[in-house]
C-alpha positions as MATLAB code, in Angstrom:
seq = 'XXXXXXXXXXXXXXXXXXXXXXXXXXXXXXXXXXXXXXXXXXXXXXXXXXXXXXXXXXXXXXXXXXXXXXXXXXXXXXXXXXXXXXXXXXXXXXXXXXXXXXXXXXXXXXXXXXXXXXXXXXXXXXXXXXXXXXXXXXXXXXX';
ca = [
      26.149  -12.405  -10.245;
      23.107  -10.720   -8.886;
      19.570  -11.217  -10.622;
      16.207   -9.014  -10.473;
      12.970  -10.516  -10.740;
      10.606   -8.047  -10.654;
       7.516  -10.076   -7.844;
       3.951   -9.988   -9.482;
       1.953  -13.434   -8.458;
       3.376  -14.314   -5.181;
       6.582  -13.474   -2.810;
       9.416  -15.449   -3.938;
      10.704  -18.590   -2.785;
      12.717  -18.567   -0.829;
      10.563  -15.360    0.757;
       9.738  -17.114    4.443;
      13.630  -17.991    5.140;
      14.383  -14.521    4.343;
      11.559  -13.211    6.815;
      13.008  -15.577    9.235;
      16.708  -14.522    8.823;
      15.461  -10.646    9.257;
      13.131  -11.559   12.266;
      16.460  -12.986   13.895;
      17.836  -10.077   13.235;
      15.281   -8.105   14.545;
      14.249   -6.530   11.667;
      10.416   -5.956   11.062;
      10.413   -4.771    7.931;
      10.095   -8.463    6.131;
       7.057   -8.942    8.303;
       5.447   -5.676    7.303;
       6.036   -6.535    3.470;
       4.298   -9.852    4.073;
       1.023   -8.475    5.395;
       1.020   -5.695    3.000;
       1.467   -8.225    0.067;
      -1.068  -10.327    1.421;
      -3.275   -7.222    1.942;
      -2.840   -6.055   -1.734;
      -2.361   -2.735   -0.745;
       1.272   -1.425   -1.960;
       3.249   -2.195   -4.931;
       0.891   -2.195   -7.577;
       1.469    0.044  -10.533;
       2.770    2.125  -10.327;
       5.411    0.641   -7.950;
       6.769   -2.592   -7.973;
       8.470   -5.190   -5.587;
      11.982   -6.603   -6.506;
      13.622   -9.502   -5.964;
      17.565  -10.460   -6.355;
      18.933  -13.786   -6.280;
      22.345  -15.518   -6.239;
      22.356  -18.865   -7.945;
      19.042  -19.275   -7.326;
      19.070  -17.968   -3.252;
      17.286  -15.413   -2.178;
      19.291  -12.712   -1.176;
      17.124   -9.878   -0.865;
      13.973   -8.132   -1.692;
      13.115   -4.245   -2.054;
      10.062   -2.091   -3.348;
       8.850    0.935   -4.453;
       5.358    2.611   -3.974;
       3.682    6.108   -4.317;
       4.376    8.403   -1.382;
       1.328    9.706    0.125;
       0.751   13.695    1.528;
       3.150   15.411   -0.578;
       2.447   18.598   -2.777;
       4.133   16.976   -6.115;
       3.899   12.917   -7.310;
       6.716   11.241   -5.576;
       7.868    7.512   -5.305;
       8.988    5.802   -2.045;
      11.894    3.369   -1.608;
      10.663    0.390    0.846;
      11.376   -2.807    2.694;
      14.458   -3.165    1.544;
      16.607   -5.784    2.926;
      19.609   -8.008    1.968;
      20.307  -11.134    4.169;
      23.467  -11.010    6.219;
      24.974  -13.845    3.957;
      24.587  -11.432    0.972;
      25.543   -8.513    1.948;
      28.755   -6.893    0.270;
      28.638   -8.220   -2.884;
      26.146   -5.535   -4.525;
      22.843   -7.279   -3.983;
      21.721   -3.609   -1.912;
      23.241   -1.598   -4.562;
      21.435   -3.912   -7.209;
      18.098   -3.825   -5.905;
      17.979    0.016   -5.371;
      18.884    0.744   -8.721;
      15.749   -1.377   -9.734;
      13.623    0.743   -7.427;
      15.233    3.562   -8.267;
      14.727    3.219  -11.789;
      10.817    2.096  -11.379;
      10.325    4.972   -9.605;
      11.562    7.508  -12.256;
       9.312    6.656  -14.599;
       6.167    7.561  -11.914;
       7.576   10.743  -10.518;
      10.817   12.609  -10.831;
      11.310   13.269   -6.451;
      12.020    9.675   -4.809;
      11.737    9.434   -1.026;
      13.179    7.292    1.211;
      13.181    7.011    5.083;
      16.574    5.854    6.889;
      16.085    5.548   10.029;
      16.372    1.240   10.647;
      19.546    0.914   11.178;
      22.966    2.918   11.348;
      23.983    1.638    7.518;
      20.582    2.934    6.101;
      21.930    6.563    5.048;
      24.836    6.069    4.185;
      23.562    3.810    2.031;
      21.435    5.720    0.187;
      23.610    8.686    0.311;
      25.601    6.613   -2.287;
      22.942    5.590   -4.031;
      22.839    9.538   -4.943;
      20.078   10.375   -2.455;
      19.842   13.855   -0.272;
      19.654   14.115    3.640;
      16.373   16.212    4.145;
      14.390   17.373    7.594;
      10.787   15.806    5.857;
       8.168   14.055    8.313;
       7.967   10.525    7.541;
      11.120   10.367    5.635;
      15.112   11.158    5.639;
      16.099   11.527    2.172;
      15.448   12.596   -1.273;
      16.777   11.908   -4.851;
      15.760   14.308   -7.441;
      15.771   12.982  -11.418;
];
């Protein structure tokens, strides 16, 4: 079964093996969270950073934070990433639905930009989101 922990003090333990895991896999995105945790600059209210865990592992982290240079308020799904060992068993699905919801409340147009990997749209596709031609991002969910 898949717990959320919604991340306020400190990235979760368990947070540097993940980093490491998605730096083996070439993904950056783990890295960027890091320094813009440390930074303070994104997920603060009204966004939010997620965390899901599997019997008390790790298996993934995701976040949600105000999308800059639009004409309306709009919320932006980020850094979202399950570990390989996760994957499949709704961990993804779990953590968007967090964001998703989080982001709701702030605006009613959601962005979020697909373009790491080949899985990425689909992805959100299911997760109800649009294909759109927008600069800094490749799909839309409208509540």
């Amino acid at each position: 079964m898949v717990q959320i922990v919604r991340v306020v003090e400190a990235l979760p333990a368990g947070f540097e093996t993940l980093r490491a895991v998605a730096r083996a896999e070439r993904v950056r995105n783990m890295e960027a969270l890091a320094q813009q945790w440390d930074d303070g600059r994104e997920f603060a209210e009204p966004g939010a950073l997620f965390a899901a865990f599997i019997d008390g592992d790790l298996a993934g982290v995701g976040g949600v934070t105000p999308q800059a240079g639009l004409t309306e308020p709009a919320m932006r799904m980020r850094r979202l990433y399950v570990a390989p060992a996760f994957r499949r068993r709704g961990v993804g699905q779990a953590l968007a639905g967090a964001m998703i919801q989080q982001g709701l409340q702030a605006a009613r147009l959601l962005t979020a930009n697909a373009r790491a990997s080949k899985a990425a749209p689909p992805f959100w596709e299911a997760m109800g989101f649009e294909p759109v031609e927008a600069d800094g991002f490749t799909h839309q969910l409208r509540g």
